[in-house]
PDB file of N, CA, C and O in Angstrom:
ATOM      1  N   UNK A   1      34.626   8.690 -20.011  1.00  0.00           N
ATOM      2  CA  UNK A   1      35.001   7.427 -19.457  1.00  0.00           C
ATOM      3  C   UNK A   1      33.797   6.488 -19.398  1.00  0.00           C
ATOM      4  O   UNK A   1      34.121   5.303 -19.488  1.00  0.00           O
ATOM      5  N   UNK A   2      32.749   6.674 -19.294  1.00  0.00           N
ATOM      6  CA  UNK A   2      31.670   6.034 -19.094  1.00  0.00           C
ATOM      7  C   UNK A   2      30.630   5.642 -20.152  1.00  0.00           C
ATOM      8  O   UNK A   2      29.587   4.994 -20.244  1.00  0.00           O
ATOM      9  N   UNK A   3      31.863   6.728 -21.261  1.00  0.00           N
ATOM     10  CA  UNK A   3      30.596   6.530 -22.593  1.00  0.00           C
ATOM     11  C   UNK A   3      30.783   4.957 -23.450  1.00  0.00           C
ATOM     12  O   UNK A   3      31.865   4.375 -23.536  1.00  0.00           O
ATOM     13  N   UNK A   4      29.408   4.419 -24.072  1.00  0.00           N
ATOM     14  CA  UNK A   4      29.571   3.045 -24.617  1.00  0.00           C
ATOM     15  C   UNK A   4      29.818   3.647 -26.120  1.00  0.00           C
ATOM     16  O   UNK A   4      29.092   4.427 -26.737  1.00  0.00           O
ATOM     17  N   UNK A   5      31.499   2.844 -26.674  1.00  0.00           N
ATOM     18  CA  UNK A   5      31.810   3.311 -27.970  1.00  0.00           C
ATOM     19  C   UNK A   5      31.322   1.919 -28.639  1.00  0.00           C
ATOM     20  O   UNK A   5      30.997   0.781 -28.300  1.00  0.00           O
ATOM     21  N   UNK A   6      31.508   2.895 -30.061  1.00  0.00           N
ATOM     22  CA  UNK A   6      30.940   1.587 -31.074  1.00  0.00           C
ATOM     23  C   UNK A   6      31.916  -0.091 -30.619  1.00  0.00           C
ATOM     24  O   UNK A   6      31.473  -1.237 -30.546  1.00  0.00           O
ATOM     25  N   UNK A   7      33.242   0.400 -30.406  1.00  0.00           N
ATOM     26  CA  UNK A   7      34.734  -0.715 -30.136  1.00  0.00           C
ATOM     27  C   UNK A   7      33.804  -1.596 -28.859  1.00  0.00           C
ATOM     28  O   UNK A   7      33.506  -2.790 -28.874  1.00  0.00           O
ATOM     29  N   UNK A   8      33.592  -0.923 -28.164  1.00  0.00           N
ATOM     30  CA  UNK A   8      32.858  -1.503 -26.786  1.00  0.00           C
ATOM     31  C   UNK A   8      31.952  -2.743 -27.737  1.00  0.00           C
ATOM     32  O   UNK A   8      32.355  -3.822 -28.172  1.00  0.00           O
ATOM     33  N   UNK A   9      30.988  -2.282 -27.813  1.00  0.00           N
ATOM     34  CA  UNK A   9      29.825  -2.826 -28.027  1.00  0.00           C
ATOM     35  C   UNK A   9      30.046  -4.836 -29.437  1.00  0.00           C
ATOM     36  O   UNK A   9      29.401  -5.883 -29.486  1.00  0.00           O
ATOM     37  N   UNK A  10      31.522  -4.190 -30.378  1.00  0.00           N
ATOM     38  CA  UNK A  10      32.024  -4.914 -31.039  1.00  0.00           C
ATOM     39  C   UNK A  10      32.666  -6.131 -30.348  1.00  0.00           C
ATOM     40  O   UNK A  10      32.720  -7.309 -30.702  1.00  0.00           O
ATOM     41  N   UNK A  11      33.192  -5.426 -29.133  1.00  0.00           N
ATOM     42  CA  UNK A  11      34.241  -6.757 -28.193  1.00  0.00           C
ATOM     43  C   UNK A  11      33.377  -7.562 -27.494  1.00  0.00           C
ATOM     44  O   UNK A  11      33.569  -8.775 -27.407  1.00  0.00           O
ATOM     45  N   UNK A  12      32.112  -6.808 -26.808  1.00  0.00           N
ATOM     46  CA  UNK A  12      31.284  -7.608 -26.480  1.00  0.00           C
ATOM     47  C   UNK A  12      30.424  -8.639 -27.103  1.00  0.00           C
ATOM     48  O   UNK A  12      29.931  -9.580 -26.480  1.00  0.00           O
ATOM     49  N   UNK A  13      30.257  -8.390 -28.490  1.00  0.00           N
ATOM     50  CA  UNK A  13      29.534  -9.368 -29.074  1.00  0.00           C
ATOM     51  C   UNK A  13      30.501 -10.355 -29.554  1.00  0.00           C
ATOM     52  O   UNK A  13      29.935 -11.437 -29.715  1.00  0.00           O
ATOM     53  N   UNK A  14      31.989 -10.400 -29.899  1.00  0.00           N
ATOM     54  CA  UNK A  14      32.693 -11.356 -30.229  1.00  0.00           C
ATOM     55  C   UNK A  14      32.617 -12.253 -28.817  1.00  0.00           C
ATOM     56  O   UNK A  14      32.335 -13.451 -28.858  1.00  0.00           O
ATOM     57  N   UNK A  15      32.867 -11.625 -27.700  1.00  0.00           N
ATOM     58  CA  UNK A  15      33.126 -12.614 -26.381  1.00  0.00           C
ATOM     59  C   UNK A  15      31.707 -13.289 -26.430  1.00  0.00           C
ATOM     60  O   UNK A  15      31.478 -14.466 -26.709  1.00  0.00           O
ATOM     61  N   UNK A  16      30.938 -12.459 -26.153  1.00  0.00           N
ATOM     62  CA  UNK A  16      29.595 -13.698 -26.179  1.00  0.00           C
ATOM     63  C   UNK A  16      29.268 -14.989 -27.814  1.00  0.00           C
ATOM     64  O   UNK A  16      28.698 -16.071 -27.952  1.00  0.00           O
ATOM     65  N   UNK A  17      29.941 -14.133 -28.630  1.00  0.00           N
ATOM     66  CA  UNK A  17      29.771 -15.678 -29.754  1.00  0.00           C
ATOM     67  C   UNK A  17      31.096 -16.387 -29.638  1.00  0.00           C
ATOM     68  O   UNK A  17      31.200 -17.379 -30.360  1.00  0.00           O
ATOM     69  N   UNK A  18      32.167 -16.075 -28.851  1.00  0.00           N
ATOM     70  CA  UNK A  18      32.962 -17.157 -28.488  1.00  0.00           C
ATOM     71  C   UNK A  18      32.582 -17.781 -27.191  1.00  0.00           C
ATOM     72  O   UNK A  18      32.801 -18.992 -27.136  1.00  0.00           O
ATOM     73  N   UNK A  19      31.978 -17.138 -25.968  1.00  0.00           N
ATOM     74  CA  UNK A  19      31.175 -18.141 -24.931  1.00  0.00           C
ATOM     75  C   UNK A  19      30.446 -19.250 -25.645  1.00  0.00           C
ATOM     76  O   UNK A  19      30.727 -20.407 -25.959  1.00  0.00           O
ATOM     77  N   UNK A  20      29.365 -18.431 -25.786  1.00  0.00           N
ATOM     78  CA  UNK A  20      28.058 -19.345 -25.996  1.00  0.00           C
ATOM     79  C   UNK A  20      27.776 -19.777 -27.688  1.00  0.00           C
ATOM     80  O   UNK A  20      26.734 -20.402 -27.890  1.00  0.00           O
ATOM     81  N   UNK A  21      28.583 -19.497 -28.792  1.00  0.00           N
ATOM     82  CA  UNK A  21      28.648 -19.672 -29.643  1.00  0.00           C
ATOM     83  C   UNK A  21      27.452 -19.215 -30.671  1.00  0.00           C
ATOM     84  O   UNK A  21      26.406 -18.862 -30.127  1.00  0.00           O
ATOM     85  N   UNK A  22      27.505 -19.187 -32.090  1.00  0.00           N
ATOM     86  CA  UNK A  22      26.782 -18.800 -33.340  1.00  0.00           C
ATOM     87  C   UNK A  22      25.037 -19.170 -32.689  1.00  0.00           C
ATOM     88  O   UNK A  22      24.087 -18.427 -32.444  1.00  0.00           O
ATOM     89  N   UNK A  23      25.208 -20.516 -32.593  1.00  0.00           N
ATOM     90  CA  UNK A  23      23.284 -21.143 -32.584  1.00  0.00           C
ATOM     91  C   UNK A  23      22.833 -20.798 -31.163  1.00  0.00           C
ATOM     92  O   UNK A  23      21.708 -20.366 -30.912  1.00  0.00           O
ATOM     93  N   UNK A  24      23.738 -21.005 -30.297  1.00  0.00           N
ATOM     94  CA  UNK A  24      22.728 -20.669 -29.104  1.00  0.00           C
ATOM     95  C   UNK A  24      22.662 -19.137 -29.051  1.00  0.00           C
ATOM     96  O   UNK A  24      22.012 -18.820 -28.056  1.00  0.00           O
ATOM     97  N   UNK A  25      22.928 -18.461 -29.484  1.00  0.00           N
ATOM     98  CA  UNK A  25      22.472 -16.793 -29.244  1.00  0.00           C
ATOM     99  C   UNK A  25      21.116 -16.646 -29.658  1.00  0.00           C
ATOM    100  O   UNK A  25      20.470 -15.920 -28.903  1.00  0.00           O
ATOM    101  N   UNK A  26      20.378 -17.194 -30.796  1.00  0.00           N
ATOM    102  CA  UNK A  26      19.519 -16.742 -30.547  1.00  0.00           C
ATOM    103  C   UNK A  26      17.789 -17.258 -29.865  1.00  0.00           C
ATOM    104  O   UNK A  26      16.608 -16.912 -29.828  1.00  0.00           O
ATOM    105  N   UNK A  27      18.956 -18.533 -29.327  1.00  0.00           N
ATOM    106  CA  UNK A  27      17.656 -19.521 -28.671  1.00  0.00           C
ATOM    107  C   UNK A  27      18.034 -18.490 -27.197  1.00  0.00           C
ATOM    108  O   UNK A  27      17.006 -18.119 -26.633  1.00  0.00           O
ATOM    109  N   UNK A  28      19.170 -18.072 -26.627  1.00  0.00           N
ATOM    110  CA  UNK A  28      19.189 -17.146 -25.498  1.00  0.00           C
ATOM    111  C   UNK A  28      18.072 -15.682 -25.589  1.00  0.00           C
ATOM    112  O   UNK A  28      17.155 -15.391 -24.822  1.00  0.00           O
ATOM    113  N   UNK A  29      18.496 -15.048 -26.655  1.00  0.00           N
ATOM    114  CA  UNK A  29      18.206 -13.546 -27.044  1.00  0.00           C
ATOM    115  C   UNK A  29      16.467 -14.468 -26.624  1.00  0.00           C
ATOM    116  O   UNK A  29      16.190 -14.459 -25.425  1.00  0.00           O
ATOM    117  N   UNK A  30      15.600 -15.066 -27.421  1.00  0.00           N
ATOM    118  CA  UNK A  30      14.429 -15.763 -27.354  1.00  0.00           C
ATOM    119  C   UNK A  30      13.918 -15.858 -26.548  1.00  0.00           C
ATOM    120  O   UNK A  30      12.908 -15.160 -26.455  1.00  0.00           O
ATOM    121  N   UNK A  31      14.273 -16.792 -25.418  1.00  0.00           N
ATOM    122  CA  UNK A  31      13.856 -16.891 -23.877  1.00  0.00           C
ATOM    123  C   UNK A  31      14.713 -15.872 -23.360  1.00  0.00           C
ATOM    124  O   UNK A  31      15.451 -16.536 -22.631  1.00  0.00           O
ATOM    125  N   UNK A  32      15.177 -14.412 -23.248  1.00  0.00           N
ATOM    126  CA  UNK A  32      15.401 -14.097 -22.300  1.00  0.00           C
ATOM    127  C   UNK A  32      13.975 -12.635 -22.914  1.00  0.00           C
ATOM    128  O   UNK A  32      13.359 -11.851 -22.193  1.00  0.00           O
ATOM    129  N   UNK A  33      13.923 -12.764 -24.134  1.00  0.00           N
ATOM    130  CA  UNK A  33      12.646 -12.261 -24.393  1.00  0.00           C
ATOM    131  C   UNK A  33      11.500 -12.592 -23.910  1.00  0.00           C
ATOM    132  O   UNK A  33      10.606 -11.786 -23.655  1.00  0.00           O
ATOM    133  N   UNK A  34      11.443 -13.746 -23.756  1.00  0.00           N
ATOM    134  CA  UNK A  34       9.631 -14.632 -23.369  1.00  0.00           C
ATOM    135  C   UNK A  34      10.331 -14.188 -21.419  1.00  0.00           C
ATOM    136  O   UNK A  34       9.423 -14.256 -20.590  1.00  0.00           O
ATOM    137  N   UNK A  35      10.995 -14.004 -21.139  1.00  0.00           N
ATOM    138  CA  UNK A  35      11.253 -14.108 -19.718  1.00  0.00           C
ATOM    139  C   UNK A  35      10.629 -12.245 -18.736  1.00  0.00           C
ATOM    140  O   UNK A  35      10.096 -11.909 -17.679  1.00  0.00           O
ATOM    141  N   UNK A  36      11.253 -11.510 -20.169  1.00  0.00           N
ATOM    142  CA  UNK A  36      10.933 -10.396 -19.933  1.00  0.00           C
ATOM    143  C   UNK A  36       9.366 -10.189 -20.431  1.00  0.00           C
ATOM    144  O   UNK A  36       8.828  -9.154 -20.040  1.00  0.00           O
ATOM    145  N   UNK A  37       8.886 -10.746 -20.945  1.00  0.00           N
ATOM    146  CA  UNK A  37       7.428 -10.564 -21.509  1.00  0.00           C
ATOM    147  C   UNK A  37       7.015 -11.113 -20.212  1.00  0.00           C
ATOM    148  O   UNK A  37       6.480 -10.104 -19.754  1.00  0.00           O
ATOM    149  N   UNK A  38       6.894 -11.966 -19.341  1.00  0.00           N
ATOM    150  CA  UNK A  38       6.601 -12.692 -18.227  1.00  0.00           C
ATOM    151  C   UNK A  38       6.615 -11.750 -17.565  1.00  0.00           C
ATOM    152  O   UNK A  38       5.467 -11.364 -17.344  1.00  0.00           O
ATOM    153  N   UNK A  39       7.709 -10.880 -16.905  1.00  0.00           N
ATOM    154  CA  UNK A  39       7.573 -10.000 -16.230  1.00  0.00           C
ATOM    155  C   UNK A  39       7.483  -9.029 -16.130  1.00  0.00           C
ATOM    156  O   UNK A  39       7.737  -8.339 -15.143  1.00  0.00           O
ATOM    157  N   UNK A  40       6.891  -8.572 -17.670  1.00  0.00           N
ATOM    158  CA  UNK A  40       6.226  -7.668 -17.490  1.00  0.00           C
ATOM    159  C   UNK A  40       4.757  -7.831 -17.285  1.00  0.00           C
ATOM    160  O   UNK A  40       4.238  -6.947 -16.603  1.00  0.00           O
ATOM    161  N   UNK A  41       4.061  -8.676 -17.685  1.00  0.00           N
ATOM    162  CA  UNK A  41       2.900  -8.921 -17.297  1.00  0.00           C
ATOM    163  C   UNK A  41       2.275  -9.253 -16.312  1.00  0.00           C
ATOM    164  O   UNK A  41       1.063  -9.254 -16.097  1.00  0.00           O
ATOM    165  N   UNK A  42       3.415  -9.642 -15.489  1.00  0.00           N
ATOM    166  CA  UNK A  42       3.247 -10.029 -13.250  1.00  0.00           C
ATOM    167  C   UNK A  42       3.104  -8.639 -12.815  1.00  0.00           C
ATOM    168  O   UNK A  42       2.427  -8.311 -11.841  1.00  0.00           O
ATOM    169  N   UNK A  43       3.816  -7.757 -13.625  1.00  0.00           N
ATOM    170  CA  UNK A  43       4.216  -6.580 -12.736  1.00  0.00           C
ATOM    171  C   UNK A  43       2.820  -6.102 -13.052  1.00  0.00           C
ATOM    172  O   UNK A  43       2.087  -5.875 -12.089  1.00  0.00           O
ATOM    173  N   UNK A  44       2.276  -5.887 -14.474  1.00  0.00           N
ATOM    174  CA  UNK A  44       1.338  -5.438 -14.488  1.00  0.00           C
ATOM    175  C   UNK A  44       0.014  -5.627 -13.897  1.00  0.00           C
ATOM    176  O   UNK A  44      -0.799  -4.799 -13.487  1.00  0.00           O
ATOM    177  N   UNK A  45      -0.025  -7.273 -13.959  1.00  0.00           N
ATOM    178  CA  UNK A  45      -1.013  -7.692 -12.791  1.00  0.00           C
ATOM    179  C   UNK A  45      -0.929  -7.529 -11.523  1.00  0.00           C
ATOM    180  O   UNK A  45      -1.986  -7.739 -10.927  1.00  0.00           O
ATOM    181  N   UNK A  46       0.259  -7.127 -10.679  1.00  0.00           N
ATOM    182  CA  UNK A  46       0.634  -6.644  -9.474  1.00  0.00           C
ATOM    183  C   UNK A  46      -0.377  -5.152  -9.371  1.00  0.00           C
ATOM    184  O   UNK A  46      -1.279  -5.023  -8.544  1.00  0.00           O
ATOM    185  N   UNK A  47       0.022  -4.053 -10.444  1.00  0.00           N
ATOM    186  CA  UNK A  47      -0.247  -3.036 -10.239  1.00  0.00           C
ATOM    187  C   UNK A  47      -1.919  -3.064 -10.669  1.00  0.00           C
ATOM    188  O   UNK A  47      -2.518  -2.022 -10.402  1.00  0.00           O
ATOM    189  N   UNK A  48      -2.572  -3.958 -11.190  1.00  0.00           N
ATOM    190  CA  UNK A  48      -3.807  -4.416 -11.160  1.00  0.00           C
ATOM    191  C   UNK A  48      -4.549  -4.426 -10.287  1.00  0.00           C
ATOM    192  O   UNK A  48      -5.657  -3.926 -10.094  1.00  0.00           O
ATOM    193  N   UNK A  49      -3.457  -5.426  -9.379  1.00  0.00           N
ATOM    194  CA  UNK A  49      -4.489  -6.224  -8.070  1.00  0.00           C
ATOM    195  C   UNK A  49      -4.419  -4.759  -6.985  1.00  0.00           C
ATOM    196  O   UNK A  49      -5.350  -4.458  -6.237  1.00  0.00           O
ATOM    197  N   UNK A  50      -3.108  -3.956  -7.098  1.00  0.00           N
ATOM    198  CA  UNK A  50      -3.531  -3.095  -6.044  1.00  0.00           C
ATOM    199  C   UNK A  50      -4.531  -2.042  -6.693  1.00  0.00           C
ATOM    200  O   UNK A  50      -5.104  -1.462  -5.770  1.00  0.00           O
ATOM    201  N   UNK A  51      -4.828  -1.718  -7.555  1.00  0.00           N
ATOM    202  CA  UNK A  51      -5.841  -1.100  -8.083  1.00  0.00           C
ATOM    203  C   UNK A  51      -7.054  -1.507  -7.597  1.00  0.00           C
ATOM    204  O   UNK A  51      -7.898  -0.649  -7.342  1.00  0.00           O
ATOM    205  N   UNK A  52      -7.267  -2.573  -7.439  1.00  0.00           N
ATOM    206  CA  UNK A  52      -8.483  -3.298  -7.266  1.00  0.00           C
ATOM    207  C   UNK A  52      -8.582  -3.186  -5.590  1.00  0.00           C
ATOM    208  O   UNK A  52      -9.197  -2.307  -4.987  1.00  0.00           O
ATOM    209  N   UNK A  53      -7.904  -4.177  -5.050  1.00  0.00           N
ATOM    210  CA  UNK A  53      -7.617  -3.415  -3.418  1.00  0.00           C
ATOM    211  C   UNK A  53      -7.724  -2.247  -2.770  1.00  0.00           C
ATOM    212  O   UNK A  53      -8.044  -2.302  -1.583  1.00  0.00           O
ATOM    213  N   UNK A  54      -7.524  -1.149  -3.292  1.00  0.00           N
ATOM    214  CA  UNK A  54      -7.810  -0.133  -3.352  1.00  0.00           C
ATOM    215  C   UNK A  54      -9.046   0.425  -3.731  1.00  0.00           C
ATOM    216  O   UNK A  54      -9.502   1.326  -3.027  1.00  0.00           O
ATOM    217  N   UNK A  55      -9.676   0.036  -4.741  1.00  0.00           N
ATOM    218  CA  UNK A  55     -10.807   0.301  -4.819  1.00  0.00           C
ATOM    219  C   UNK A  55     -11.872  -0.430  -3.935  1.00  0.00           C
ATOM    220  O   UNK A  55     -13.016  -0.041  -3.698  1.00  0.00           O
ATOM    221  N   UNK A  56     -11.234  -1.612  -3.480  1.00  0.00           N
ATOM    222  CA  UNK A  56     -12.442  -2.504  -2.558  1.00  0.00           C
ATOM    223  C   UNK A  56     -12.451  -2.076  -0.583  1.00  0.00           C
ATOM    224  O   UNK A  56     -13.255  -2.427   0.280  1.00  0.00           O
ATOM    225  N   UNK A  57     -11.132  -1.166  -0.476  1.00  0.00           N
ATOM    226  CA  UNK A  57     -10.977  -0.226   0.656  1.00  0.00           C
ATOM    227  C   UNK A  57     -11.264   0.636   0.780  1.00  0.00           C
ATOM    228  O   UNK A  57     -11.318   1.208   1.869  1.00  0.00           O
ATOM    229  N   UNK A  58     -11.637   1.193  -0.522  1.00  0.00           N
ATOM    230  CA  UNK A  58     -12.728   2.592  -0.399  1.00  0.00           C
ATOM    231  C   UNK A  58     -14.055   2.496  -0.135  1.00  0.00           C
ATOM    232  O   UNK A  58     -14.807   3.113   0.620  1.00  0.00           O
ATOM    233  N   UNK A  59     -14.270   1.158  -1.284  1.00  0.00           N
ATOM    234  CA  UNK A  59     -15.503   1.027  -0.666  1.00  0.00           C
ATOM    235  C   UNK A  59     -16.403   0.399   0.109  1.00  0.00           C
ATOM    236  O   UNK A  59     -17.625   0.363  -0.038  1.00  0.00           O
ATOM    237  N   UNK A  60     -15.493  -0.276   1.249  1.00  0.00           N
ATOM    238  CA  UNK A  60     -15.869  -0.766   2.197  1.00  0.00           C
ATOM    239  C   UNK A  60     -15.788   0.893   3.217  1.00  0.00           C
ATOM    240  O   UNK A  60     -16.650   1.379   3.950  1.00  0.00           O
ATOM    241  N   UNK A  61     -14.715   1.292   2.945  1.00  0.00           N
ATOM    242  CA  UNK A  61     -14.416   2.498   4.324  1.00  0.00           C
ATOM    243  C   UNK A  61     -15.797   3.613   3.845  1.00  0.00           C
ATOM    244  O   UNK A  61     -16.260   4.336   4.728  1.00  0.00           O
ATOM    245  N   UNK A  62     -16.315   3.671   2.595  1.00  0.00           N
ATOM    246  CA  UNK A  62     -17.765   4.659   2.699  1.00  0.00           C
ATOM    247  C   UNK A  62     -18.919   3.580   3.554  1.00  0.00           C
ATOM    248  O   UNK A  62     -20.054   4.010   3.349  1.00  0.00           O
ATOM    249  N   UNK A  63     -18.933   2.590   4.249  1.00  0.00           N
ATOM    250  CA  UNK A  63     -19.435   1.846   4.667  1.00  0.00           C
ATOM    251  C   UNK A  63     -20.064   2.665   6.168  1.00  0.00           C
ATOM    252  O   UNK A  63     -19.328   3.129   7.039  1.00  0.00           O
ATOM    253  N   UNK A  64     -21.531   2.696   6.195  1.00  0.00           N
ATOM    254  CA  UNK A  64     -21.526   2.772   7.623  1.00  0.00           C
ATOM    255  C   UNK A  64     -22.284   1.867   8.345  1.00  0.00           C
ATOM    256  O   UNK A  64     -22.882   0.862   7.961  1.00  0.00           O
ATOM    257  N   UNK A  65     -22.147   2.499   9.752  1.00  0.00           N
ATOM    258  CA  UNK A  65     -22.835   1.496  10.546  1.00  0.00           C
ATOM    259  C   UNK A  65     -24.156   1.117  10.491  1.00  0.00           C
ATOM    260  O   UNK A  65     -24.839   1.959   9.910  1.00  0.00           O
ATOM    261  N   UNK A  66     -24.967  -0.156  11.011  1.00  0.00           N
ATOM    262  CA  UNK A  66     -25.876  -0.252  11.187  1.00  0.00           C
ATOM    263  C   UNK A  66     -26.477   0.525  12.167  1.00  0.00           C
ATOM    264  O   UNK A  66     -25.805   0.763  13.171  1.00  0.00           O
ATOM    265  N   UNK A  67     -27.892   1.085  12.065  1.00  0.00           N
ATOM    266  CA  UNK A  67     -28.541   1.753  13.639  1.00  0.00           C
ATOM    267  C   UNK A  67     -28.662   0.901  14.548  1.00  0.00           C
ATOM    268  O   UNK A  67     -28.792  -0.264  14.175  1.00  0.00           O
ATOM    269  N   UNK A  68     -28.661   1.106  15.610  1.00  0.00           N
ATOM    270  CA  UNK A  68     -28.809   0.457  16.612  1.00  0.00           C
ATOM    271  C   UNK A  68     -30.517  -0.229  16.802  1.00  0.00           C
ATOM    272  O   UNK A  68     -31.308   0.696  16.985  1.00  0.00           O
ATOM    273  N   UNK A  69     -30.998  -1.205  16.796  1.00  0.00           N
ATOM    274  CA  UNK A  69     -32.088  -1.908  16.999  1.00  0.00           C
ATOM    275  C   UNK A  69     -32.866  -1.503  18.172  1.00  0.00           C
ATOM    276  O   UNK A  69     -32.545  -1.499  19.360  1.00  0.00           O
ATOM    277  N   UNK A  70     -33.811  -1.209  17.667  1.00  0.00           N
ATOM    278  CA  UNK A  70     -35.473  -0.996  18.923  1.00  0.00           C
ATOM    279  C   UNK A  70     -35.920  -2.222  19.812  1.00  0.00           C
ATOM    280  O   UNK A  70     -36.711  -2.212  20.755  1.00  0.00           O
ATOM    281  N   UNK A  71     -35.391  -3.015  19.411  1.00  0.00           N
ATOM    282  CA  UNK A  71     -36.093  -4.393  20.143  1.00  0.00           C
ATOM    283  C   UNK A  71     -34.875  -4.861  20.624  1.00  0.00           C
ATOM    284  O   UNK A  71     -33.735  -4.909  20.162  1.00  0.00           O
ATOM    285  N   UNK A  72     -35.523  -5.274  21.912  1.00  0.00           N
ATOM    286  CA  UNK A  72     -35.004  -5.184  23.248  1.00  0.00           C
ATOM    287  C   UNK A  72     -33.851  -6.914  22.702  1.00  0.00           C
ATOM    288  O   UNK A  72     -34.165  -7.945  22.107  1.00  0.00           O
ATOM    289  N   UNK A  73     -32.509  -6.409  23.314  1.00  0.00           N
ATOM    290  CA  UNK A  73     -32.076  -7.508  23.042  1.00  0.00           C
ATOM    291  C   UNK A  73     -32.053  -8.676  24.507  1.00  0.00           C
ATOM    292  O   UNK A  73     -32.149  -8.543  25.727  1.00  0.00           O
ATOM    293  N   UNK A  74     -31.856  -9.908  23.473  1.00  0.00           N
ATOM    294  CA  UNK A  74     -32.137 -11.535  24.836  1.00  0.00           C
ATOM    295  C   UNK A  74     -30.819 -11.572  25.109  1.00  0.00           C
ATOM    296  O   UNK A  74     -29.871 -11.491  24.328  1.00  0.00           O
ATOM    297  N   UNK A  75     -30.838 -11.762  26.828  1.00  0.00           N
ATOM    298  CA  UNK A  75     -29.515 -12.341  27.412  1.00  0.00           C
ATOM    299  C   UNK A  75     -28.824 -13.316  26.685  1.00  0.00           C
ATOM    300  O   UNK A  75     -29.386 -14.082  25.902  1.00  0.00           O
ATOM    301  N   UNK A  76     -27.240 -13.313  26.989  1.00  0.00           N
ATOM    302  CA  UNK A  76     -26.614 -14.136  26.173  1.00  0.00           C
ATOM    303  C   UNK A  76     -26.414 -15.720  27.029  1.00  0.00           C
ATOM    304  O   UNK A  76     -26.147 -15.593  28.224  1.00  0.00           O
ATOM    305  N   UNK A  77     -26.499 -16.846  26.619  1.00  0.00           N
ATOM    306  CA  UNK A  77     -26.524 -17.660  27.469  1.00  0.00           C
ATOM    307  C   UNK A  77     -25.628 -17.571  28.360  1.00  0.00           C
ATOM    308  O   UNK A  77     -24.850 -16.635  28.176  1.00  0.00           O
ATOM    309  N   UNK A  78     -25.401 -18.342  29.471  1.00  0.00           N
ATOM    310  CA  UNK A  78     -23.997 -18.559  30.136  1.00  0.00           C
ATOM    311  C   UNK A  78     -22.859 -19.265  29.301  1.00  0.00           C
ATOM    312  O   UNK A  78     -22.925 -20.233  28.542  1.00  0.00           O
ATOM    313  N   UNK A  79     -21.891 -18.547  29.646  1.00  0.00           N
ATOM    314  CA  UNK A  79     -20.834 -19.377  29.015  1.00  0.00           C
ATOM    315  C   UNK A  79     -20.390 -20.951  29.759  1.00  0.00           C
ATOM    316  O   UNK A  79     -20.370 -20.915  30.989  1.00  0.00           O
ATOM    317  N   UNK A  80     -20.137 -21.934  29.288  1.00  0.00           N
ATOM    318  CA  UNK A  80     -19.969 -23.270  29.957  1.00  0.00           C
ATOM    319  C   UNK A  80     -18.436 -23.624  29.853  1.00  0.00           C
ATOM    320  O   UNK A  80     -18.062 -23.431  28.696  1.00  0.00           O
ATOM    321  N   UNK A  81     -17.427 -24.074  30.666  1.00  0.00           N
ATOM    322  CA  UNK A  81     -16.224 -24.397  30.234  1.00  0.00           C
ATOM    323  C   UNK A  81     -16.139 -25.829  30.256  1.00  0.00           C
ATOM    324  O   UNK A  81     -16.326 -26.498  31.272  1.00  0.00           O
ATOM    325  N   UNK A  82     -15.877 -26.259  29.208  1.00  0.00           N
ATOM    326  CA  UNK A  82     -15.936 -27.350  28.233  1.00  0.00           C
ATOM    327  C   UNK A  82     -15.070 -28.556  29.782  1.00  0.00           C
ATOM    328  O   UNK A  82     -15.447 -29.610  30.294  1.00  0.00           O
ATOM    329  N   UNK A  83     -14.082 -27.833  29.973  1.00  0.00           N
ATOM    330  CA  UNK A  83     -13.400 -28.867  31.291  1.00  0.00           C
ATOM    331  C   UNK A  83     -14.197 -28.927  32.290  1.00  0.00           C
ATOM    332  O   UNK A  83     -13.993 -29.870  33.054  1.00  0.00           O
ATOM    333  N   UNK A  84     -15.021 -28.245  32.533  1.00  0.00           N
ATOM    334  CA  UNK A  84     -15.756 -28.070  34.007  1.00  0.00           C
ATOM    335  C   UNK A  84     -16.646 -28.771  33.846  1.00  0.00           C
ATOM    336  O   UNK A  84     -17.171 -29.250  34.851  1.00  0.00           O
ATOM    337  N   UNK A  85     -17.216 -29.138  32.402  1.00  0.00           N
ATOM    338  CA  UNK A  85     -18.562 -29.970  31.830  1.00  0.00           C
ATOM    339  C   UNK A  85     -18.310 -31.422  32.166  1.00  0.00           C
ATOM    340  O   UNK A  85     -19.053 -32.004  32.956  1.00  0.00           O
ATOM    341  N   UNK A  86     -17.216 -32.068  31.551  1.00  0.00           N
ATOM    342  CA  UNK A  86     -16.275 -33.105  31.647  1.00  0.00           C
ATOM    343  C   UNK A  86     -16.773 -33.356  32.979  1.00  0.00           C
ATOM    344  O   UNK A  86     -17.804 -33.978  33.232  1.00  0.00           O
ATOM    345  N   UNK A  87     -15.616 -32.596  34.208  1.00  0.00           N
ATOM    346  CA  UNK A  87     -15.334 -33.352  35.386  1.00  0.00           C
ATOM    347  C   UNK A  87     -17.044 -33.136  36.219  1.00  0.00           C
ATOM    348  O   UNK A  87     -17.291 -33.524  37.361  1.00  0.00           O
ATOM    349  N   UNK A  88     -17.868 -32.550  35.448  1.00  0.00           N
ATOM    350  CA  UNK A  88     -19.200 -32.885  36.451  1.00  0.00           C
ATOM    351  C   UNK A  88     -19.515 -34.319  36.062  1.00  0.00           C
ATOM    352  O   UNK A  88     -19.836 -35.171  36.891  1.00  0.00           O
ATOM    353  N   UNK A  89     -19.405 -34.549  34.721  1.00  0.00           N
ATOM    354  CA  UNK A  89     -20.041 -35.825  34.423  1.00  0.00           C
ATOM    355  C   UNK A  89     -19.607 -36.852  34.508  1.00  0.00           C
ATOM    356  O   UNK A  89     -20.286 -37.836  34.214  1.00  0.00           O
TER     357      UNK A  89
END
């Protein structure tokens, strides 16, 4: 029931050259070629970019820390609130 016979494949191509007729079939078949060439080449650049992502998460995550510094660190200023600055002045 599911198999595609040669009859199948014959009825279908008469209905589509009575839709869309003789000349436009193969300006369709054309761009639906350039459409699939398109996407295949997104997809491939998709699977690119996570390649790359992946490689730039590895090598950030072999990343370590800095040591901690010998010299004595300087207080941080006071913090000032920008409204409180205002209503003094």
């Amino acid at each position: 029931m599911g198999a595609l016979k040669p009859w199948h494949i014959a009825v279908l191509v008469v209905v589509l050259v009575l839709l869309f007729g003789a000349k436009r079939l193969p300006d369709a078949a054309r761009s639906l070629g350039r459409s699939l060439r398109i996407i295949k080449a997104e997809t491939k650049g998709l699977v690119d970019d996570e390649k790359d992502l992946a490689e730039k998460a590895d090598a950030q995550a072999a990343r370590q820390p800095l040591p901690p510094s010998t010299e004595p660190q300087k207080p941080a200023p006071p913090t000032v609130d920008p409204v409180q600055r205002v209503r003094d002045n």
